[in-house]
C-alpha positions in Angstrom: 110.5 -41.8 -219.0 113.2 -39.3 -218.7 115.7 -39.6 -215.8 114.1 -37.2 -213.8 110.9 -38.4 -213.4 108.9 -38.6 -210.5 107.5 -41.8 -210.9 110.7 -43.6 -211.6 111.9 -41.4 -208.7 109.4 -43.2 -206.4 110.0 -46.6 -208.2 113.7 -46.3 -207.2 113.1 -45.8 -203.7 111.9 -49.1 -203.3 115.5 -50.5 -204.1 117.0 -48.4 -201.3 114.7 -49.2 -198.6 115.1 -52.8 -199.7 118.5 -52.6 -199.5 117.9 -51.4 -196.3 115.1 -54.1 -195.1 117.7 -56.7 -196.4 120.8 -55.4 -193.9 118.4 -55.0 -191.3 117.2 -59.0 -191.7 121.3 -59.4 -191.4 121.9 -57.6 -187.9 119.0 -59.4 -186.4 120.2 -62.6 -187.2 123.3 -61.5 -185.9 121.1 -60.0 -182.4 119.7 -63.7 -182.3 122.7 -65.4 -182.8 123.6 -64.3 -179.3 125.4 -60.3 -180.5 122.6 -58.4 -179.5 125.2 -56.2 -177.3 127.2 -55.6 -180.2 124.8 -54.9 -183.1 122.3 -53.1 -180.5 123.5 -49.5 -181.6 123.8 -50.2 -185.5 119.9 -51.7 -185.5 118.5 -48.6 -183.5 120.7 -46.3 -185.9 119.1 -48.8 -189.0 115.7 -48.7 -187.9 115.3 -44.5 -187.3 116.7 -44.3 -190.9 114.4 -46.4 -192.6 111.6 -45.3 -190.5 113.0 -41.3 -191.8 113.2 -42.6 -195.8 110.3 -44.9 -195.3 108.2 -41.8 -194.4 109.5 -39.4 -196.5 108.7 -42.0 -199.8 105.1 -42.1 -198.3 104.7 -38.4 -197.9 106.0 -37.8 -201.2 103.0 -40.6 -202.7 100.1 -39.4 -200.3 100.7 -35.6 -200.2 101.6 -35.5 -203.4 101.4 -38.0 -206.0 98.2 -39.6 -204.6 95.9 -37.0 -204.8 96.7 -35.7 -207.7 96.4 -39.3 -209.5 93.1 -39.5 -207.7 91.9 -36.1 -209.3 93.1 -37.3 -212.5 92.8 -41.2 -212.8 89.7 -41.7 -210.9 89.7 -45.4 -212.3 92.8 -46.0 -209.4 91.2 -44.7 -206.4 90.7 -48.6 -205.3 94.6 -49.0 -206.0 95.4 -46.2 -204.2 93.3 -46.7 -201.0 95.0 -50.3 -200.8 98.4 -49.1 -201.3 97.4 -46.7 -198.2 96.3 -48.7 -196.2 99.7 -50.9 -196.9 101.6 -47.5 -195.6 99.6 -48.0 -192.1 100.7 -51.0 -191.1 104.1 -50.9 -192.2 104.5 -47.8 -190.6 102.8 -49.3 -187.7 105.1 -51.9 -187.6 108.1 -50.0 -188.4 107.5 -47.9 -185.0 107.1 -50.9 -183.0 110.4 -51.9 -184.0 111.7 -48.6 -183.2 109.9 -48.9 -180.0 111.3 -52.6 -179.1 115.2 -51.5 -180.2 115.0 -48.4 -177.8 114.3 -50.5 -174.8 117.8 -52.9 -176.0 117.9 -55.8 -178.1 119.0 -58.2 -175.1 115.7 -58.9 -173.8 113.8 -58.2 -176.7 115.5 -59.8 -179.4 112.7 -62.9 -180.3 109.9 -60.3 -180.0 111.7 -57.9 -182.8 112.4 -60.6 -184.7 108.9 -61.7 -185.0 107.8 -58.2 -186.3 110.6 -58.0 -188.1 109.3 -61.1 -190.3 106.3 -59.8 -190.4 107.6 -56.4 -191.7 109.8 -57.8 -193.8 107.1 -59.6 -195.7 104.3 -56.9 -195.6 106.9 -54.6 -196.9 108.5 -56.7 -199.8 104.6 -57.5 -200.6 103.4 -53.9 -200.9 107.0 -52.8 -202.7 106.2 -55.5 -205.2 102.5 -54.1 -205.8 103.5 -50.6 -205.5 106.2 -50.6 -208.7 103.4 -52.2 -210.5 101.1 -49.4 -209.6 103.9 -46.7 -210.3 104.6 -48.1 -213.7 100.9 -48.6 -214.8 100.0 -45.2 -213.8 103.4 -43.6 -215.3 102.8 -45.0 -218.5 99.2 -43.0 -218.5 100.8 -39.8 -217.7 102.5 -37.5 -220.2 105.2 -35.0 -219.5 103.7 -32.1 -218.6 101.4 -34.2 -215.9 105.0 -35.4 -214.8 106.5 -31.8 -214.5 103.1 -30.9 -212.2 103.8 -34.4 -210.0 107.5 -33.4 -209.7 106.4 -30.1 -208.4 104.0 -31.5 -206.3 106.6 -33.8 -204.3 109.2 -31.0 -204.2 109.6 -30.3 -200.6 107.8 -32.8 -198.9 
């Protein structure tokens, strides 16, 4: 695939939002090791980044390269519904978080970090499935189909 290519472009994401996921799972641990004063700012700042990039790479799949595989690939609908529904809940958990760090860390520290593990493992679940998907469905498309997708996400 050449280096501009959508679907590695999507594939890549999901090793800066981990990168991300993984440094957030460092200042919690550092909010429940009793510096939820100190780290309070740097998590809300954290969380309304990934929750910007994590809805961006979604856009970029659902509004563009979803539909059009769906048109074209009608054999991955199933994948692609999962992978959906996937989005939901870590975007529904994503907001929570957001929602729980804007009201401060000091009294809300143990219910964040809950969510957080279960964000953390939803996310690294559904990244894991997703590059498979993006690689299985890259290696059906040819170049021009590329050039179409890459138009397609342009924008969103």
């Amino acid at each position: 695939m050449p280096a501009n290519d959508p679907i590695l472009a999507l594939d890549h994401d999901h090793v800066e939002l981990s990168k991300l996921v993984s440094e957030l799972d460092g200042l919690i641990a550092r909010a429940r090791a009793g510096e939820a004063a100190a780290v309070h700012e740097d998590v809300a700042a954290l969380l309304e980044g990934l929750r910007e990039d994590l809805f961006l790479h979604f856009a970029q799949e659902e509004e563009g390269l979803f539909p059009y595989l769906g048109a074209r690939l009608p054999d991955e609908r199933g994948a692609i519904a999962a992978i959906e529904t996937a989005h939901d809940a870590i975007c529904g958990a994503l907001s929570r978080m957001n929602h729980l760090a804007s009201r401060g860390l000091a009294d809300h520290v143990e219910p964040l970090a809950a969510l957080f593990e279960r964000f953390a493992a939803g996310y690294a679940a559904h990244a894991r499935e997703e590059r498979a998907f993006l690689r299985r469905v890259g290696a059906r498309l040819d170049d021009a189909q590329r050039a179409e997708v890459t138009e397609l996400v342009k924008g969103l």
